[in-house]
N, C-alpha and C positions, 0 to 999 in steps of 0.2 A: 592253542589259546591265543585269544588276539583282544585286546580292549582299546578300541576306538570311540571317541566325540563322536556322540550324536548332533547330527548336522538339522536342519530346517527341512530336509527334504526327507529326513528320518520322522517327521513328525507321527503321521497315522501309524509307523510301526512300531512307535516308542507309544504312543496311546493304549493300541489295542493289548502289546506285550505288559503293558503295566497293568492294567484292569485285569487281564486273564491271570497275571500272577498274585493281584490282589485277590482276586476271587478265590482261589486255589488257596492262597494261604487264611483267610477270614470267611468265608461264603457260610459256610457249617455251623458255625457258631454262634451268627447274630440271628436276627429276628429278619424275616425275609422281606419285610415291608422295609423296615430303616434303610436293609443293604441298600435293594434300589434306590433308593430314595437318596443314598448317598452317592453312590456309582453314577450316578444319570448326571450328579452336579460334579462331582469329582474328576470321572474321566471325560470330561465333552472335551471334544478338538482345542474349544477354544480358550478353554484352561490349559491344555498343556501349550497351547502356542504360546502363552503369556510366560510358563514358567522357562520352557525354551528361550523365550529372547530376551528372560531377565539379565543385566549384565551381571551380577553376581550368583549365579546358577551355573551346574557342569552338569550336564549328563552324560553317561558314559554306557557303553553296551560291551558287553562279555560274551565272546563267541567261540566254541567250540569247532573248530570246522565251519562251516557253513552253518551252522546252526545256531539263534540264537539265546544264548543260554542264561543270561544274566542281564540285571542293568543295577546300574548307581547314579544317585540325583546328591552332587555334596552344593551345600551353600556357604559362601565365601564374605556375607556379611550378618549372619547372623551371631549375637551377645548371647553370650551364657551369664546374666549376670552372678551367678552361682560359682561362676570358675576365677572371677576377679580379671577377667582380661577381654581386650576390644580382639585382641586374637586368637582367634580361635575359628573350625570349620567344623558346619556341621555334615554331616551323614544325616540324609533327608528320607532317604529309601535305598535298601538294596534288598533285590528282589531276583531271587533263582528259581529257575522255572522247576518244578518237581520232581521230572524225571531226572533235571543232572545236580538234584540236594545230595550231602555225602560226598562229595565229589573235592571238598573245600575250598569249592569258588567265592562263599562268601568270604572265607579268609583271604586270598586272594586277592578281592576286591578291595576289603579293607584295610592289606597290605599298599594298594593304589593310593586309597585315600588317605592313609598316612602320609605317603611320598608327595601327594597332591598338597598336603598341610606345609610340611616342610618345604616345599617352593615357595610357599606365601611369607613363611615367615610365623606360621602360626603354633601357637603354645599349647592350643588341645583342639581334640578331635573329638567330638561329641554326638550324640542320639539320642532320641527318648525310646524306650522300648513300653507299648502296651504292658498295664500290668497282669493281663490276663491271661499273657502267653510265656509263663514259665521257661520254657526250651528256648524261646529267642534271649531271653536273659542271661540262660544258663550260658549260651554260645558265644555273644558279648564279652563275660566274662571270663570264658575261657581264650578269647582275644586278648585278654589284656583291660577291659574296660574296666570299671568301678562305679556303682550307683553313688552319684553325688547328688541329687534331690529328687523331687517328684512331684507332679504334676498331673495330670490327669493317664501321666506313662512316667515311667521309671526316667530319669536323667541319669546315662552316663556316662564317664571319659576317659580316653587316652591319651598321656601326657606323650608330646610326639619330643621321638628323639634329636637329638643332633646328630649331624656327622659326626 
């Protein structure tokens, strides 16, 4: 297990691994015209170049061996006004590729981004989870989260500990 910074020159493999897991996870469900129609604007090159060289964006990749198995995108400026604090990070996507789900690398991962939070300084770790997708919620909060509002997705958080 190894979770390394995606670098600038990780760009087209952080692109295409994010779309093939978005697809994998929502493809089925939606209406086949929207998907495209969102995918075409969502994963272009040059949307993700933007979200790569935001100075408050992390993305991260999960690799099992040579393989890569996961990624995590946390954001380091974004307001829960919901939570009462300017500190706070969010968990923007994490995304495991199919074959290694079960495995709990998402726990993992967002064992990372708790640890990520607590370097900053920050008082909660947050996500919106789709309300259409029961089992990412149920997993959530079997992490520890808790739905504190909702939105067009579920708002939820983990109060990050101290040492």
């Amino acid at each position: 297990m190894q979770i390394s910074r995606v670098q600038s020159s990780d760009l087209e493999n952080l692109r295409a691994f994010a779309e093939y897991t978005f697809r994998a996870a929502f493809q089925a469900s939606n209406d086949p015209a929207r998907f495209e129609a969102y995918c075409a604007q969502a994963f272009s090159t040059e949307r993700f170049k933007q979200e790569l060289e935001h100075p408050h964006a992390q993305f991260w990749f999960y690799h099992e061996g040579d393989t890569l198995a996961a990624y995590l995108k946390l954001n380091f400026d974004r307001h829960a006004p919901e939570l009462g604090s300017t500190q706070t990070v969010q968990v923007e996507r994490l995304y495991v590729e199919p074959a290694f789900q079960g495995r709990r690398i998402g726990e993992k991962l967002l064992d990372f981004a708790q640890i990520q939070a607590k370097n900053v300084g920050a008082a909660w770790l947050w996500l919106s989870v789709w309300q259409e997708n029961p089992p990412a919620l149920r997993f959530y909060e079997r992490c520890g989260f808790e739905i504190f509002g909702t939105q067009t997705d579920w708002l939820v958080k983990l109060k990050v500990s101290t040492p």
